[in-house]
VMD Tcl script that draws the C-alpha trace (Angstrom):
set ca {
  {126.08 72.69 -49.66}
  {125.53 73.74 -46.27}
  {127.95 77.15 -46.55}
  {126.86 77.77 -50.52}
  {128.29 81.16 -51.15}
  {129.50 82.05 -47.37}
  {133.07 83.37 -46.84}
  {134.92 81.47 -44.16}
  {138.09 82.34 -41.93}
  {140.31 79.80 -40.50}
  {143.01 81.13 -38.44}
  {145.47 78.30 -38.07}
  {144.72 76.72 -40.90}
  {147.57 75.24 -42.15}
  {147.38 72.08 -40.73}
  {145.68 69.93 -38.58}
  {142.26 70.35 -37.16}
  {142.21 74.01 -39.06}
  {142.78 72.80 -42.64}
  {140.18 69.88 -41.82}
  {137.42 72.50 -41.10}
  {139.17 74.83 -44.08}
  {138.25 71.56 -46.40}
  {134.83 70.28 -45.14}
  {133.85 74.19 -45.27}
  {135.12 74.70 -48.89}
  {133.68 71.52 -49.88}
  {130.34 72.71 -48.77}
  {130.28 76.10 -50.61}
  {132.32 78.63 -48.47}
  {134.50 80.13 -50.13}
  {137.93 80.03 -47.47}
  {140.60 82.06 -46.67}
  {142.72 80.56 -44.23}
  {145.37 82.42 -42.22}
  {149.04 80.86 -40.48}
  {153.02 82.10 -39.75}
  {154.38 79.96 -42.33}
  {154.45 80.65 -46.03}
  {155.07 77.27 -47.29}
  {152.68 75.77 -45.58}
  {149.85 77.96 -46.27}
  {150.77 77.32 -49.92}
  {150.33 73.68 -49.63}
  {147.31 74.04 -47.63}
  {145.21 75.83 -49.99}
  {146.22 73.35 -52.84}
  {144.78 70.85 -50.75}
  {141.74 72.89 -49.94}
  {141.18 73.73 -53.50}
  {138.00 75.58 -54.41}
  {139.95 78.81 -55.13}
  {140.82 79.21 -51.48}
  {143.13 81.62 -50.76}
  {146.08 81.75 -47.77}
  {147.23 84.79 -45.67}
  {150.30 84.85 -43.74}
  {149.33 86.04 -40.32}
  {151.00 85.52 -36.44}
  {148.18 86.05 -33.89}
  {151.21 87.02 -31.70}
  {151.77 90.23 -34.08}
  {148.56 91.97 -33.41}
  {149.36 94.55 -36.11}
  {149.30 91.56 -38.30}
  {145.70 90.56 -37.68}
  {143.39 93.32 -39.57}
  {145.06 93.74 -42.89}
  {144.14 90.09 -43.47}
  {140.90 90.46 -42.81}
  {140.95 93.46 -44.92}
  {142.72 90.82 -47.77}
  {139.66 88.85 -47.28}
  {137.06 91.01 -47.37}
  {138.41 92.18 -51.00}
  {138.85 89.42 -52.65}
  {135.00 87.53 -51.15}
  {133.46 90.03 -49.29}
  {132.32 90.22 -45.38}
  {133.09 87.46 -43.34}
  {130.09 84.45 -42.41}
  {132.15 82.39 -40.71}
  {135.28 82.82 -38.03}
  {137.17 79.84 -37.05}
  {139.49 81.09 -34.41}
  {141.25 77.93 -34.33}
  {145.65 78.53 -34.08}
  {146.78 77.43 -31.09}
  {150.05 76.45 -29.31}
  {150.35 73.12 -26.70}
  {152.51 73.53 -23.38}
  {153.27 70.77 -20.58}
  {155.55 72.15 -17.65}
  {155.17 72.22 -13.86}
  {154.66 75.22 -11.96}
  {158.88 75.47 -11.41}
  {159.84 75.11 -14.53}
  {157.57 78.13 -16.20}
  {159.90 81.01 -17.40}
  {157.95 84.36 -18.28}
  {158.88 83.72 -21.96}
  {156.54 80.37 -22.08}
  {153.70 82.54 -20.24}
  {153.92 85.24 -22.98}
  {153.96 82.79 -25.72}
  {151.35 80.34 -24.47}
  {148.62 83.23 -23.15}
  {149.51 85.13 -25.78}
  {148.89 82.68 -28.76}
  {145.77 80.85 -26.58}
  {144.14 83.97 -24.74}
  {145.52 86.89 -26.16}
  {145.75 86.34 -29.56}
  {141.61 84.57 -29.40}
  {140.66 88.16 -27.65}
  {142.01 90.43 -30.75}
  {141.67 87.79 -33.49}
  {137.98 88.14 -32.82}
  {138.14 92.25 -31.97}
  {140.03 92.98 -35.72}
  {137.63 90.51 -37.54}
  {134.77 92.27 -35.72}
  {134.14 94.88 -38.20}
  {134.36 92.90 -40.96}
  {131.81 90.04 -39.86}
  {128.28 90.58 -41.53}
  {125.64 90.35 -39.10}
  {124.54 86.57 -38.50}
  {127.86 85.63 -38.48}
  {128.91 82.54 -36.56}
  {132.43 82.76 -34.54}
  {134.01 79.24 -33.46}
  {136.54 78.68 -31.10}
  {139.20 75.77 -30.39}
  {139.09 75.28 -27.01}
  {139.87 71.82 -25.19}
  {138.39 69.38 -23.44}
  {140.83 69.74 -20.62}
  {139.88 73.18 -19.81}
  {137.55 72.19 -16.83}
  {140.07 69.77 -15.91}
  {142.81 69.84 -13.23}
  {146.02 68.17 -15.01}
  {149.46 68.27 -13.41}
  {152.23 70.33 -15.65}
  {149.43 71.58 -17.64}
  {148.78 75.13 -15.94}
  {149.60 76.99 -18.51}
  {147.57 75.38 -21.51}
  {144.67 74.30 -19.25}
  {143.98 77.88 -17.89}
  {144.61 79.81 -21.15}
  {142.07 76.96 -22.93}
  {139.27 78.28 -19.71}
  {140.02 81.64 -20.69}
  {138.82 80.97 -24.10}
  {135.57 79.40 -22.52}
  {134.84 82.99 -20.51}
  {135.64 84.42 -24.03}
  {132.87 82.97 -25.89}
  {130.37 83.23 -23.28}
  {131.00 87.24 -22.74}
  {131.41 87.42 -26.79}
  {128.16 85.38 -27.00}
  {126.28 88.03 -24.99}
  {127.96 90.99 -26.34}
  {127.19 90.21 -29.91}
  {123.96 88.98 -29.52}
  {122.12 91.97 -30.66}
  {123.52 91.86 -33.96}
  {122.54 88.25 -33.54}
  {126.44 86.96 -34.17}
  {126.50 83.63 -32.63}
  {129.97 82.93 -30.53}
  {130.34 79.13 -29.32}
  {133.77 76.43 -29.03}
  {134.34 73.77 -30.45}
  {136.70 71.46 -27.15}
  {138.38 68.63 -29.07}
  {139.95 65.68 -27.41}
  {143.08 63.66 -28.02}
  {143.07 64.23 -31.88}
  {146.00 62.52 -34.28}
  {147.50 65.91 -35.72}
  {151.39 67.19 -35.19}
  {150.41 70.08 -32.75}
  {152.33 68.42 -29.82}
  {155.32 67.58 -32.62}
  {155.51 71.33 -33.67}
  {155.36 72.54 -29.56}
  {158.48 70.67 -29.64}
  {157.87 67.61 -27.54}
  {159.70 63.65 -28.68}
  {158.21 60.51 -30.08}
  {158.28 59.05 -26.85}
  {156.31 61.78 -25.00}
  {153.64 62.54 -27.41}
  {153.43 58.31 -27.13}
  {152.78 58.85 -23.51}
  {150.20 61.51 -23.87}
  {148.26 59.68 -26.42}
  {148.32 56.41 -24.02}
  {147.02 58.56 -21.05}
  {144.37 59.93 -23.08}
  {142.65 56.78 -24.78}
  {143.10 54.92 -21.08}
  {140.87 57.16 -19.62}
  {138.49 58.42 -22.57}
  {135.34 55.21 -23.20}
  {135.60 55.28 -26.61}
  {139.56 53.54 -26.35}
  {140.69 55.31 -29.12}
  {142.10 59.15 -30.12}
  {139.68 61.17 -32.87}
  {140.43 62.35 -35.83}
  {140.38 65.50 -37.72}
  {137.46 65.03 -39.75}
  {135.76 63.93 -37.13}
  {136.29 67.44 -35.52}
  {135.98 69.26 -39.20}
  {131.94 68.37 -38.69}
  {131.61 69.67 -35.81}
  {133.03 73.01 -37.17}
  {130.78 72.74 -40.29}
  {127.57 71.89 -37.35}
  {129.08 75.31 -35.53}
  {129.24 77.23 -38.65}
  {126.07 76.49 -40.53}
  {122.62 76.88 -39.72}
  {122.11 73.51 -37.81}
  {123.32 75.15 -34.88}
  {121.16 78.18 -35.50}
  {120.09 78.17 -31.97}
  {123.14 77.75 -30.28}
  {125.32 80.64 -28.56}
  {128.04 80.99 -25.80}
  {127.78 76.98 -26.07}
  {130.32 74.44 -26.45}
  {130.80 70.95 -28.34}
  {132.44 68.53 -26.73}
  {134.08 65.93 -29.25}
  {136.02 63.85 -26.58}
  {135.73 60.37 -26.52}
  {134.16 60.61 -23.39}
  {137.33 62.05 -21.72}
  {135.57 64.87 -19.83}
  {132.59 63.68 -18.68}
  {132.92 59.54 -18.09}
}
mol new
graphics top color blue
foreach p $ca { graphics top sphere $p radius 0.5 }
foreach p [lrange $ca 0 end-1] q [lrange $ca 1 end] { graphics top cylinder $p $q radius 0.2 }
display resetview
């Protein structure tokens, strides 16, 4: 029981990697409010979580949105222990074929939307606190088509490292968690066909040692290693869960 009577915030965690770390984290004490755009979803999500957690329905491209669920959370558990600032959108297109719209949407979800998550939660984090975010491993890679995500996933890196500092004396630790190829439906809800997201997965285990793509409870403990005190002496870091896909 690793998170025994912590609250924890997953933004994004409807699905996916998010309502992995939502379940590993409620499993292990926390008591978990998770956040996403779609009703339904959320309401399935927190069945599957169990534990009494609880869903808000937030969009981290409404700002406005973003501090009356924290205030949601913080009445029904208390301040916040844990932050996983985990929602996230995927985007492949070259440099010609970028209209403003998919620059707003992408930096605003991935950039944007990490920047003021983390500001509106601020206030409401008890000192200690640990703050995790979903970065990549691609973001200190050079990908063609991929300008958009791979820069906006960097920016996030920059983001924890300034955070990490910044917080420091009220000893909040700030570090990412940069995931692989992972099997979840992000690049099926961005939009993209069987036969691409085929393609991408193929690239991906070609090049990554291990030969194979990861899976999200294989990413859900390294959240739960981010969030509890095993990583007690680890800020403005990052864990790389990749395969090998970054560094071999």
């Amino acid at each position: 029981m690793k998170l025994k009577d912590k609250v924890a915030v997953v933004t994004g965690g409807n699905s996916g990697i998010g309502l992995a770390a939502a379940k590993i984290f409620a499993a292990e004490g926390a008591k978990v409010a998770i956040t996403g755009r779609n009703k339904v979803t959320i309401e399935n999500a927190t069945d599957e979580i169990g534990h009494q957690a609880i869903g808000i329905q937030s969009d981290v491209l409404d700002i406005a949105s973003l501090e009356p669920a924290f205030e949601k959370v913080v009445k029904s558990f208390g301040k916040i222990d844990v932050l996983a600032v985990n929602a996230g959108v995927v985007s492949l297109s070259p440099l010609a074929g970028i209209t403003e719209e998919e620059f707003d949407k992408v930096s605003g979800i991935n950039y944007k939307g990490v920047l003021f998550t983390i500001q509106k939660a601020l206030p409401y984090l008890n000192d200690g606190a640990s703050i995790i975010v979903t970065s990549s491993t691609v973001a200190g890679k050079g990908l063609p088509n991929a300008s958009l995500y791979i820069s906006t996933k960097a920016a996030e890196r920059s983001l924890v490292r300034v955070f990490a500092a910044e917080f420091a004396d009220r000893k909040i630790r700030v570090n990412s968690l940069s995931p692989g190829p992972i099997s979840t439906p992000i690049f099926e809800k961005a939009g993209f066909g069987t036969d691409t997201v085929a393609m991408m997965d193929n690239f991906f285990i070609e090049n990554s040692p291990l030969r194979r793509t990861g899976t999200v409870e294989e990413m859900a403990k390294g959240f739960l290693f981010l969030a509890s005190d095993d990583s007690s002496y680890m800020t403005g870091g990052d864990l790389l869960l990749d395969g090998g896909f970054a560094n071999v």
